[in-house]
C-alpha positions in Angstrom: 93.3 -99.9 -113.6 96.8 -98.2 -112.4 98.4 -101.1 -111.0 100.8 -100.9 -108.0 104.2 -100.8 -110.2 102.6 -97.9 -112.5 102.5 -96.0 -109.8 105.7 -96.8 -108.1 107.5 -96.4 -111.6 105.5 -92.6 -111.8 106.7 -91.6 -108.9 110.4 -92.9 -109.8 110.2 -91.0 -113.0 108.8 -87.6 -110.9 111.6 -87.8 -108.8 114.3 -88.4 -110.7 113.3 -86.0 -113.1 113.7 -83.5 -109.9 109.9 -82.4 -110.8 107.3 -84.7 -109.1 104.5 -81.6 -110.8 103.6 -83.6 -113.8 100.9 -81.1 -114.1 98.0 -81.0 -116.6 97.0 -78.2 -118.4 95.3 -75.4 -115.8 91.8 -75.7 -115.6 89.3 -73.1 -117.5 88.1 -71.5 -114.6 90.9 -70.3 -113.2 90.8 -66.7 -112.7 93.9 -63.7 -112.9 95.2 -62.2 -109.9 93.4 -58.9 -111.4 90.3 -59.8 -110.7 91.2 -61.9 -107.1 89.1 -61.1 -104.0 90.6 -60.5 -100.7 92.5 -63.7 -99.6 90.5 -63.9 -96.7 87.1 -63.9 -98.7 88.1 -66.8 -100.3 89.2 -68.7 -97.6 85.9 -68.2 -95.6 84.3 -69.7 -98.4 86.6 -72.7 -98.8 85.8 -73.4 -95.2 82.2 -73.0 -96.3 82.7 -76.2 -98.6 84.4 -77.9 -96.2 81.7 -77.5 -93.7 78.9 -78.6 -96.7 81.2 -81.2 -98.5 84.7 -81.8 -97.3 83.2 -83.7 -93.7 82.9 -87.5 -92.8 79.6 -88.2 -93.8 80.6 -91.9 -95.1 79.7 -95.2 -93.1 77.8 -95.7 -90.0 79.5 -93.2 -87.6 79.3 -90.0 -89.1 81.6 -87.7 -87.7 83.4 -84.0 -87.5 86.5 -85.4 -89.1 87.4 -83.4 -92.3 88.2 -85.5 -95.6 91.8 -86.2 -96.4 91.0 -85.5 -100.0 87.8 -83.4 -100.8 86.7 -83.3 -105.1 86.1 -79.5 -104.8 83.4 -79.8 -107.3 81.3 -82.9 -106.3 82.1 -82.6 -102.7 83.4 -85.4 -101.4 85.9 -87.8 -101.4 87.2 -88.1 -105.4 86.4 -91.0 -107.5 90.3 -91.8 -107.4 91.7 -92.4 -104.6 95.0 -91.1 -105.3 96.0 -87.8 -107.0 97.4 -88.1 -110.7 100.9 -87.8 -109.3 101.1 -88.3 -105.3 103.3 -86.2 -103.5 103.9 -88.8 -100.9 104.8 -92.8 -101.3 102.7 -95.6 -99.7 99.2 -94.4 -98.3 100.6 -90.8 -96.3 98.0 -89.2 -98.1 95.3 -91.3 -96.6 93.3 -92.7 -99.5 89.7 -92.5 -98.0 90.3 -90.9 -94.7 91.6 -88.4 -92.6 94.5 -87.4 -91.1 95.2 -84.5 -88.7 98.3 -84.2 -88.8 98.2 -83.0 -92.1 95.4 -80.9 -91.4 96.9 -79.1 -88.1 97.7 -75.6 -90.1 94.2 -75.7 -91.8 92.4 -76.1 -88.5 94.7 -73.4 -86.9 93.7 -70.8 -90.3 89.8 -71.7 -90.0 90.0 -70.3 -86.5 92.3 -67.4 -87.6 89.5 -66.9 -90.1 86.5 -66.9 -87.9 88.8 -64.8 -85.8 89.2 -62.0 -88.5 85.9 -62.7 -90.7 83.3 -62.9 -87.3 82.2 -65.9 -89.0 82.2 -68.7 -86.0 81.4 -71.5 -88.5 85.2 -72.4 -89.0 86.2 -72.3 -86.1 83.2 -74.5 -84.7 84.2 -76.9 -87.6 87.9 -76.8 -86.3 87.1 -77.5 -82.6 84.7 -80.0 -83.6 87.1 -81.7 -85.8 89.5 -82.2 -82.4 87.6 -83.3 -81.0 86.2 -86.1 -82.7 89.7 -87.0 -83.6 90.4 -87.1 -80.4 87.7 -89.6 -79.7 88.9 -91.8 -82.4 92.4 -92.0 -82.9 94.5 -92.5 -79.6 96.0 -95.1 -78.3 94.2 -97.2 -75.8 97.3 -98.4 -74.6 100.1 -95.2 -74.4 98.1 -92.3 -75.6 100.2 -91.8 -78.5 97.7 -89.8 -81.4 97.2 -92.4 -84.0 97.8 -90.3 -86.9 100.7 -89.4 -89.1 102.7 -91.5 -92.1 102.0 -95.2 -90.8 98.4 -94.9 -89.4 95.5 -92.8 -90.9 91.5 -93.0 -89.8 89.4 -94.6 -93.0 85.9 -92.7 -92.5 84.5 -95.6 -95.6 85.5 -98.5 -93.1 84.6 -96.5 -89.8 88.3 -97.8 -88.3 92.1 -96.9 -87.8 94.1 -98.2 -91.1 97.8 -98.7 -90.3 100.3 -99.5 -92.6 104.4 -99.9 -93.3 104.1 -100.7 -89.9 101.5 -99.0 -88.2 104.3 -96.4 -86.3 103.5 -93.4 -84.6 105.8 -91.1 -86.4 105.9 -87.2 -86.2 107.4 -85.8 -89.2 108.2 -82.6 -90.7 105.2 -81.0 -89.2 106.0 -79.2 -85.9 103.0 -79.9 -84.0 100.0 -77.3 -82.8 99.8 -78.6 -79.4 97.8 -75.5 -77.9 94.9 -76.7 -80.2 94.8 -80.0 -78.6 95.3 -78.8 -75.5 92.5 -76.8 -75.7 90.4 -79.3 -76.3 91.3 -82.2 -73.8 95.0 -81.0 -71.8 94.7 -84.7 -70.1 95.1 -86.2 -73.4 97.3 -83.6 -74.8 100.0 -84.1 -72.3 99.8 -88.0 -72.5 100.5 -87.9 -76.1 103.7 -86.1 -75.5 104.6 -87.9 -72.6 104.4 -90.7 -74.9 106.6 -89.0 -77.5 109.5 -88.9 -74.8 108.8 -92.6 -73.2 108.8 -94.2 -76.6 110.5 -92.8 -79.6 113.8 -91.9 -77.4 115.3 -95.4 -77.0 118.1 -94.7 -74.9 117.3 -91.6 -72.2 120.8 -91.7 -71.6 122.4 -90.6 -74.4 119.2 -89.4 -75.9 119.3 -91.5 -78.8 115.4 -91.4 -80.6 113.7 -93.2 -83.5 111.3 -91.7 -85.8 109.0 -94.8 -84.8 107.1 -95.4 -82.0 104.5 -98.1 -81.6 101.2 -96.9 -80.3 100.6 -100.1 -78.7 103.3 -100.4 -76.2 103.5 -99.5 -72.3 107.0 -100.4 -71.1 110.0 -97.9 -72.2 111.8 -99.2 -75.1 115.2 -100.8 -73.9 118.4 -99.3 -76.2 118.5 -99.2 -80.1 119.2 -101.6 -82.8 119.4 -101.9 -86.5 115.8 -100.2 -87.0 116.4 -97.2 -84.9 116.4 -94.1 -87.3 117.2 -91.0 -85.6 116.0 -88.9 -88.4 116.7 -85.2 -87.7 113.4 -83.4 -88.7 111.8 -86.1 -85.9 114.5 -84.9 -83.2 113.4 -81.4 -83.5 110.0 -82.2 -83.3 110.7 -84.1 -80.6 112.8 -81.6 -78.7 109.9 -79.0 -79.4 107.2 -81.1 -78.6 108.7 -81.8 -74.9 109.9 -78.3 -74.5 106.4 -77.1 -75.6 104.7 -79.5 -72.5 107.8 -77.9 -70.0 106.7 -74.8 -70.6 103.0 -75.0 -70.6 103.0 -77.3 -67.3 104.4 -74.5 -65.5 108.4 -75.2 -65.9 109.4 -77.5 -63.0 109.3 -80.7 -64.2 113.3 -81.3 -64.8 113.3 -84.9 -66.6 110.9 -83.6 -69.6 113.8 -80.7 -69.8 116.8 -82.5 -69.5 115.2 -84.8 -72.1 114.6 -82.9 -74.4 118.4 -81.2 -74.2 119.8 -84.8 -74.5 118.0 -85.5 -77.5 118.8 -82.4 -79.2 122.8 -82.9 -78.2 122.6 -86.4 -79.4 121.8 -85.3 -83.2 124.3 -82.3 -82.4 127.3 -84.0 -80.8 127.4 -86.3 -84.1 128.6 -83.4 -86.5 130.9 -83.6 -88.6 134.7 -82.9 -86.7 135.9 -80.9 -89.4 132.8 -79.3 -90.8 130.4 -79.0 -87.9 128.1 -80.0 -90.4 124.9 -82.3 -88.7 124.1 -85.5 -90.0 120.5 -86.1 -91.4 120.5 -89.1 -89.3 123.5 -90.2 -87.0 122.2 -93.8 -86.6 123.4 -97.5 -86.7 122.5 -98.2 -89.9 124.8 -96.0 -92.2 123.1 -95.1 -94.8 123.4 -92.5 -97.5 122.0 -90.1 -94.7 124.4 -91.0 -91.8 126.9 -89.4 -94.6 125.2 -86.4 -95.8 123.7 -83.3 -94.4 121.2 -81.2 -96.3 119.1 -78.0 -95.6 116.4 -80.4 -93.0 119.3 -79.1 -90.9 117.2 -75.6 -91.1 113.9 -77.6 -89.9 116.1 -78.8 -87.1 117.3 -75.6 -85.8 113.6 -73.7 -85.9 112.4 -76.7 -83.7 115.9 -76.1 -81.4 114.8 -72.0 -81.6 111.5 -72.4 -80.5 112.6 -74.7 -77.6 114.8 -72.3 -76.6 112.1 -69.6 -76.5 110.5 -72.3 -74.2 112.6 -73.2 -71.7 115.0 -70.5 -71.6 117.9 -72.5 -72.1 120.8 -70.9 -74.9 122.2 -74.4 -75.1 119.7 -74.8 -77.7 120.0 -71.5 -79.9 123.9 -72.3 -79.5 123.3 -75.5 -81.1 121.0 -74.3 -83.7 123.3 -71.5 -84.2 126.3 -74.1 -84.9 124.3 -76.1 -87.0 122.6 -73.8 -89.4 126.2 -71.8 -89.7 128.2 -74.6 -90.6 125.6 -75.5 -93.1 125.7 -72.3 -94.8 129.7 -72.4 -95.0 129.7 -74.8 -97.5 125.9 -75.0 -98.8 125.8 -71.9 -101.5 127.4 -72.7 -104.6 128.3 -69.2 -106.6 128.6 -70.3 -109.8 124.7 -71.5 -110.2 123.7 -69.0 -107.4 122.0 -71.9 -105.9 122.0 -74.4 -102.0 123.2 -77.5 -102.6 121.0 -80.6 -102.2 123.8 -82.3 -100.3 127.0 -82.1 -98.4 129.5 -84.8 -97.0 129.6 -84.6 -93.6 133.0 -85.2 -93.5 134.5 -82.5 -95.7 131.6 -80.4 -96.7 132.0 -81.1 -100.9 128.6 -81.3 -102.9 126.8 -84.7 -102.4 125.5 -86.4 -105.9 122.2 -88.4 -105.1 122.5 -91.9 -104.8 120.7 -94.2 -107.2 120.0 -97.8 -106.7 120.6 -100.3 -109.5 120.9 -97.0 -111.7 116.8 -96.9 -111.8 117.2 -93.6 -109.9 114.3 -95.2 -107.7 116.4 -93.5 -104.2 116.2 -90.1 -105.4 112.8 -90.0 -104.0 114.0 -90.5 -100.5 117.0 -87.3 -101.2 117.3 -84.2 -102.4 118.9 -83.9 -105.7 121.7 -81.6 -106.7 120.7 -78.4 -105.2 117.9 -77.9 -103.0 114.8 -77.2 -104.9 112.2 -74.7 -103.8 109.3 -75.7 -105.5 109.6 -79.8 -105.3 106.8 -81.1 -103.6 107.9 -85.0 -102.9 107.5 -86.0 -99.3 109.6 -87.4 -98.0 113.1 -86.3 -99.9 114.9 -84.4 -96.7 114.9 -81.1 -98.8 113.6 -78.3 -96.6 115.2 -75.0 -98.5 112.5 -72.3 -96.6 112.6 -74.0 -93.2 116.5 -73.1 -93.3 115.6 -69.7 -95.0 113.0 -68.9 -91.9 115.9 -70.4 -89.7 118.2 -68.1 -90.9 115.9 -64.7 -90.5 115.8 -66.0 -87.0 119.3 -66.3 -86.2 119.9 -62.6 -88.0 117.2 -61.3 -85.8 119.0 -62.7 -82.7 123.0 -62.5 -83.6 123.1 -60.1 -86.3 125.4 -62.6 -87.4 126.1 -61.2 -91.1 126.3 -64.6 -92.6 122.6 -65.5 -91.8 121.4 -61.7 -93.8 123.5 -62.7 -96.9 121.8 -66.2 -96.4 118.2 -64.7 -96.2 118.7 -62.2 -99.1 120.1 -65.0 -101.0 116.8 -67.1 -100.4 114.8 -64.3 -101.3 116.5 -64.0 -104.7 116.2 -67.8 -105.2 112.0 -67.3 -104.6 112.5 -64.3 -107.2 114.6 -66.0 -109.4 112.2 -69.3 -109.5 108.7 -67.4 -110.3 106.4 -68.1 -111.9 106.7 -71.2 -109.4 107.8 -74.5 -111.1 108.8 -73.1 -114.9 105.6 -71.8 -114.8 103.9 -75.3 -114.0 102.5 -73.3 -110.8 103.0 -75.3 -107.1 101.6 -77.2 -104.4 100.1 -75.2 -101.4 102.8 -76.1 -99.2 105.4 -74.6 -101.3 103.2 -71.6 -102.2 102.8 -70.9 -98.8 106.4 -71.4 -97.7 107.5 -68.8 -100.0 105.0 -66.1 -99.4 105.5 -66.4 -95.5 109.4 -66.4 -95.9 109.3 -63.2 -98.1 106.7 -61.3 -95.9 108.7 -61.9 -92.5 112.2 -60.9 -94.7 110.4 -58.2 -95.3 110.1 -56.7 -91.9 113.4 -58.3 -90.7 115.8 -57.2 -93.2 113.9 -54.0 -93.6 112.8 -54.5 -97.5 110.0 -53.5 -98.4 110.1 -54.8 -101.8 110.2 -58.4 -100.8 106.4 -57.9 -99.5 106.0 -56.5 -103.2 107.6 -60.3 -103.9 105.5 -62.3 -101.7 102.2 -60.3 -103.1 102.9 -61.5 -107.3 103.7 -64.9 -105.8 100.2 -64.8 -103.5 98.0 -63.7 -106.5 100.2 -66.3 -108.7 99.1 -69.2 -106.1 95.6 -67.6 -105.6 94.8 -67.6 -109.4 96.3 -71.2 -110.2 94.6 -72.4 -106.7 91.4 -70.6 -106.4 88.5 -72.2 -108.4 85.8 -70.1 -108.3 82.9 -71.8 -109.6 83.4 -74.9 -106.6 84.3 -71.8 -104.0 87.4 -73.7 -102.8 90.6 -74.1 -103.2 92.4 -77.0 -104.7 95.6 -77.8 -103.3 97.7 -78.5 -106.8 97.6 -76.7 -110.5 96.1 -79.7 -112.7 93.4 -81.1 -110.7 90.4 -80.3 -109.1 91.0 -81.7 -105.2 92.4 -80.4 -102.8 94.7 -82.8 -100.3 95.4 -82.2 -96.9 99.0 -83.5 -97.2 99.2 -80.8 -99.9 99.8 -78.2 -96.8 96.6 -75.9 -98.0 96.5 -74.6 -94.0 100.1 -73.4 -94.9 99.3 -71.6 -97.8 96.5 -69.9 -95.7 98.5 -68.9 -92.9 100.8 -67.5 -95.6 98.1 -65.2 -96.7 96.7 -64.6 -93.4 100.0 -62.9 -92.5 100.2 -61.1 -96.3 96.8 -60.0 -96.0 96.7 -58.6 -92.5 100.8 -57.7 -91.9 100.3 -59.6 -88.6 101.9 -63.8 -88.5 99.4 -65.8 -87.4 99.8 -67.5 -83.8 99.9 -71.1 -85.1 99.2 -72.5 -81.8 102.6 -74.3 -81.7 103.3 -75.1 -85.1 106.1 -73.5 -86.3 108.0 -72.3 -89.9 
């Protein structure tokens, strides 16, 4: 039996180590990228195991929802609850259950793949999937989705597990709201009316929390000590609001001028001399009121897609600002490498704190320099969100300093393959990668970074693919395959690869 301080002291070690992947040997069956089918294939039969094995077929109400965790062999859930090492703390991967909001990009792929394949069975999965969740997990009382890193749906139990709190929290997924709204638009606009009543605490200023309960009705009244204005959840929240602006026609003037007052309150909280944002600018000043690190990249994207929304430059100014300042100071040219860290104050590299020298905080921060393949969730280090912010701002300034940025990222993805000292990767970071090298492809106009993204693609296919279960797992050294392991990202990844086309993700966003 692994008891509780096992784990917590294996995910300590993992992190401090800066290599959460404590990966076993690859299994036999792996096969070479020589002899890999067409990405697409593939993925048409993982969706064919997920339809057979990966559904809710557990307790009394049997249901559309897809597992959390599917044994790719067996079919269904594993026999251990938890992967070897988990890539999140607490219960985000939602031990026995499901979770959507992990699962939003591989719902959006199944339907991309139905889509391409003519094979309607994924997508029918997908819609049926929605809509289940949707008659399960939302809030009675606000509407809020009851999903996320505090709340999860336990398909044993038949009921809605919360824990640490039971919060409504949306983070660093950018949501696919056009699925939902597809499905149910009442319920889809609730939600994020929701998002804007109760995580921003003070409409005034904008000041948000990451938190939300799901069970109240009134507006929350100001902040205290608990509010955490983390910055990924501002951009989410900012997009999420712009995203329900635009799509209910663009005249309702309090969800804009909400969402620009949250996005200015992160902003206007720079550092004076460095412009450099802080990872969370709130009451409680903690190592991350001081430092700011590359989730200033996941920031600006959500910031660039609002402004694709509403029209409004404020927002590409102020992802412009961010991302810019960021890269003045980020690169260090002696290791060729981003740094984990900056002070906000005078942009110097930030060492990781440790508490009590047990290194057990290094799991909630980046380490020294941002690392591309580290899977640990969450650790505020987001090194191809900035990349894919940077192609964006090129494409739209032709700002030099966001090209040199890109090609440097590029080179970093080159540079770090095979993925993990040859360890291999999760999906997520797979996926990441490939999509990042593809799109710098056609923006930069280099052609041999698709060459790039096409070894790394057969690299993740062949340490991924198993092909005597006919799915995918999710991580080299064990045969499941986790939805918070972001296997919709890897897919979307190939998707785009495979066909030259990005995927519409129906809202959620690089």
């Amino acid at each position: 039996m692994v008891t509780r301080s096992v784990r917590r002291r294996r995910l300590r070690t993992a992190g401090a180590a800066g290599a959460a992947l404590v990966l076993a040997a690859a299994p036999s069956d792996v096969v070479g990228a020589e002899t890999a089918a067409p990405a697409l294939a593939r993925m048409r039969r993982h969706f064919d195991r997920v339809i057979a094995a990966g559904t809710d077929t557990y307790g009394k109400d049997r249901s559309g929802l897809w597992l959390a965790s599917v044994d790719i062999h067996r079919g269904g859930l594993p026999e251990t609850a938890d992967p070897a090492v988990k890539r999140t703390y607490r219960q985000i991967h939602s031990p026995r259950g499901s979770n959507l909001y992990w699962d939003q990009p591989a719902v959006v792929a199944a339907r991309h793949v139905s889509r391409l394949s003519g094979d309607p069975r994924p997508a029918a999965a997908a819609e049926r999937y929605v809509r289940d969740f949707l008659a399960r997990c939302v809030s009675d009382r606000n509407g809020l989705f009851l999903w996320g890193n505090h709340i999860y749906y336990d398909v044993v139990e038949d009921r809605i597990v919360k824990f640490s709190g039971g919060h409504h929290e949306v983070r660093p997924l950018p949501c696919a709201w056009d699925l939902f709204w597809a499905a149910d638009p009442v319920a889809t606009e609730r939600c994020i009316r929701a998002i804007g009543l109760q995580h921003v605490k003070d409409p005034a200023t904008g000041l948000f929390c990451r938190h939300a309960d799901v069970k109240a009705v009134a507006p929350p009244s100001g902040g205290d000590a608990s509010t955490h204005p983390f910055l990924e959840a501002g951009g989410v929240i900012v997009e999420s609001l712009a995203w329900l602006h635009r799509r209910t026609g663009g005249a309702d003037r309090d969800l804009a001028d909400l969402a620009l007052r949250v996005a200015r309150f992160s902003y206007d909280q720079r550092g004076g001399r460095t412009g450099l944002i802080r990872n969370q600018p709130g009451p409680e000043r903690r190592w991350d009121y001081f430092a700011s690190t590359t989730e200033a990249g996941l920031w600006a994207g959500c910031l660039l897609r609002a402004a694709e929304r509403m029209g409004d430059t404020a927002y590409r100014t102020m992802a412009r600002g961010a991302v810019a300042a960021w890269l003045t100071y980020g690169f260090d040219p002696v290791s060729r490498r981003f740094h984990g860290q900056l002070n906000v104050e005078d942009g110097t590299p930030r060492k990781p704190e440790r508490k009590d020298g047990a290194g057990e905080a290094t799991i909630y921060q980046p380490g020294e320099f941002a690392d591309l393949w580290e899977p640990l969730f969450p650790t505020h280090n987001y090194p191809m969100c900035m990349a894919e912010a940077c192609l964006a701002l090129w494409e739209q300034t032709r700002d030099d300093a966001f090209r040199v940025a890109a090609v440097r990222f590029a080179d970093l993805v080159e540079a770090g393959m095979p993925a993990h000292g040859g360890k291999g990767a999760y999906a997520d970071q797979y996926g990441r990668c490939i999509h990042f090298l593809v799109r710098a492809a056609d923006v930069l106009g280099t052609p041999a970074l698709r060459g790039r993204a096409r070894r790394l693609a057969d690299e993740a296919m062949g340490r991924l693919w198993c092909e005597r279960a006919g799915m995918f797992r999710s991580h080299p050294g064990e045969d499941r395959c986790d939805a918070v392991d972001g296997i919709g990202i890897l897919f979307l990844s190939l998707l785009y690869l495979e066909t030259g086309t990005d995927p519409d993700a129906m809202g959620f966003g690089w």
